[in-house]
Structures are given as C-alpha cells and as structure tokens.
VOGU-3710 file (C-alpha; in Angstrom, 3 decimals, decimal comma):
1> xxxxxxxxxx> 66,079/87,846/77,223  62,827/88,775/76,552  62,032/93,020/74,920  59,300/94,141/73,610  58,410/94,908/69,839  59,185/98,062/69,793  63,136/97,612/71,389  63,577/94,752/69,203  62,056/96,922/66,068  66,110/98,490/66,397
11> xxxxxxxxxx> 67,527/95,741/65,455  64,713/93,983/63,174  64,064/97,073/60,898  67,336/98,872/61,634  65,552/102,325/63,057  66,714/103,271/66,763  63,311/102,725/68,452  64,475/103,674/72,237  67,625/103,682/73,283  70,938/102,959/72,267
21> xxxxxxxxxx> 71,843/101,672/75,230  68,751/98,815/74,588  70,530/98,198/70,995  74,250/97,657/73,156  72,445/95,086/75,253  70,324/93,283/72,880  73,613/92,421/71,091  75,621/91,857/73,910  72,796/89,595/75,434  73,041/87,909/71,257
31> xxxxxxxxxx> 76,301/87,499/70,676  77,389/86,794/74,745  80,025/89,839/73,970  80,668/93,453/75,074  80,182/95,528/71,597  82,060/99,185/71,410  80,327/101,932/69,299  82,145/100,736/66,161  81,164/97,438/66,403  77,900/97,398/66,086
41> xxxxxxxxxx> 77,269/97,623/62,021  79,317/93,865/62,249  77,489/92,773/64,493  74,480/93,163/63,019  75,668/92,323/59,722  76,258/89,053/60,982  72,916/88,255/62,939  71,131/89,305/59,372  73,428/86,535/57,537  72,903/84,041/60,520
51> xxxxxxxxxx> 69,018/85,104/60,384  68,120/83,066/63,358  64,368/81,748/63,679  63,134/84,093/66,429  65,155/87,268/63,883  63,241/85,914/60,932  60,232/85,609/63,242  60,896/89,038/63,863  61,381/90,921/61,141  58,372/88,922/59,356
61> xxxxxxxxxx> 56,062/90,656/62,495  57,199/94,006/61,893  56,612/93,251/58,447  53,511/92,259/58,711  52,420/95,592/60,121  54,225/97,619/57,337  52,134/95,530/54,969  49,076/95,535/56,546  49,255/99,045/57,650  50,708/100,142/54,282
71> xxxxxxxxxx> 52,760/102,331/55,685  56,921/102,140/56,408  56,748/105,408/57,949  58,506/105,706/61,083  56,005/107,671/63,442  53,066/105,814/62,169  55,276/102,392/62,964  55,874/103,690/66,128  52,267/104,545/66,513  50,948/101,190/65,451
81> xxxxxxxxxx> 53,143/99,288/67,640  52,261/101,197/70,836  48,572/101,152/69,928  48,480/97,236/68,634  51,632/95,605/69,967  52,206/96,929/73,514  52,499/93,814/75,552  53,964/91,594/72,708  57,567/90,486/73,302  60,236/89,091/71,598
91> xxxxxxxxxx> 62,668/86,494/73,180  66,137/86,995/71,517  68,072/83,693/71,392  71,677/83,822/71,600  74,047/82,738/68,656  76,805/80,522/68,307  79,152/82,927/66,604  82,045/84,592/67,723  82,776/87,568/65,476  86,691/88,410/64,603
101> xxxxxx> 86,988/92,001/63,903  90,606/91,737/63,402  90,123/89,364/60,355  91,538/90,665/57,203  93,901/93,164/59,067  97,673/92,689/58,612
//
C-alpha cells in the first residue's frame, strides 16, 4: 500500500494530516487487522517499538524537513510537504505482529 507523505506524516509524526479514516486504514493495511477507535494508541505504540525499515525511513524524511526547514510547526509542515513533497510516496510494509489487547486483563 502505497500513501503519500503527507497521509503517512499521521502516523510518522503523530499529527492527523487528512483523515482519520486514512489513519484506520494505514493500520489496518499494517497490522492485516480491523482497529476500533480505542485501539489505535496500541497499535501505534507497537509499530514505533517494531520501527520497521520503511517507518524508520519515514520518520527520518519527515525529519529531515523539520531540520532542514527549522521549523516543527504544523501549517508550515503541511506547507512544505505540499509545496516540496507532493508526488513522493511511502509504501507501508505490513508487520508480523499480532497485537493482544486482552493481555494483562483478568
């Protein structure tokens, strides 16, 4: 599944970029699950500790811009990415981890 930077920025800088509806499906499409509303802070919890190539990749992109830009101001992200970034794409892999929410509960 190939998105662009700015849907993947959601789930590489943590900042709802679109939709949450692109955020549902990106993890879905990750994890091979279907994610409720409350799920979603585990989920991503656990792709940050599994930190996959294509996530460090990523996150080292949007980074990059922050750095470059000197800036970690949302807008001006925004901004940057349509101006700079606007056909650049990100192919999220999938990972081999099956998340048990029940764990822990008695």
């Amino acid at each position: 599944m190939k998105v662009s930077l700015k849907t993947a920025f959601s789930i590489l800088d943590g900042r709802l970029s679109t939709n949450i509806d692109d955020v549902y499906k990106m993890l879905n499409h990750i994890f091979d699950a279907e994610f409720m509303t409350h799920q979603l802070p585990t989920a991503m919890n656990r792709l940050k500790e599994i930190n996959p190539e294509w996530f460090k990749n990523g996150v080292g992109v949007i980074n990059d811009i922050k750095n470059s830009n000197n800036t970690n101001d949302f807008k001006k992200l925004m901004e940057l990415i349509d101006k700079g970034f606007p056909t650049y794409e990100i192919e999220l892999g999938k990972v081999e981890s099956k998340i048990d929410f029940l764990a822990g509960l008695v």
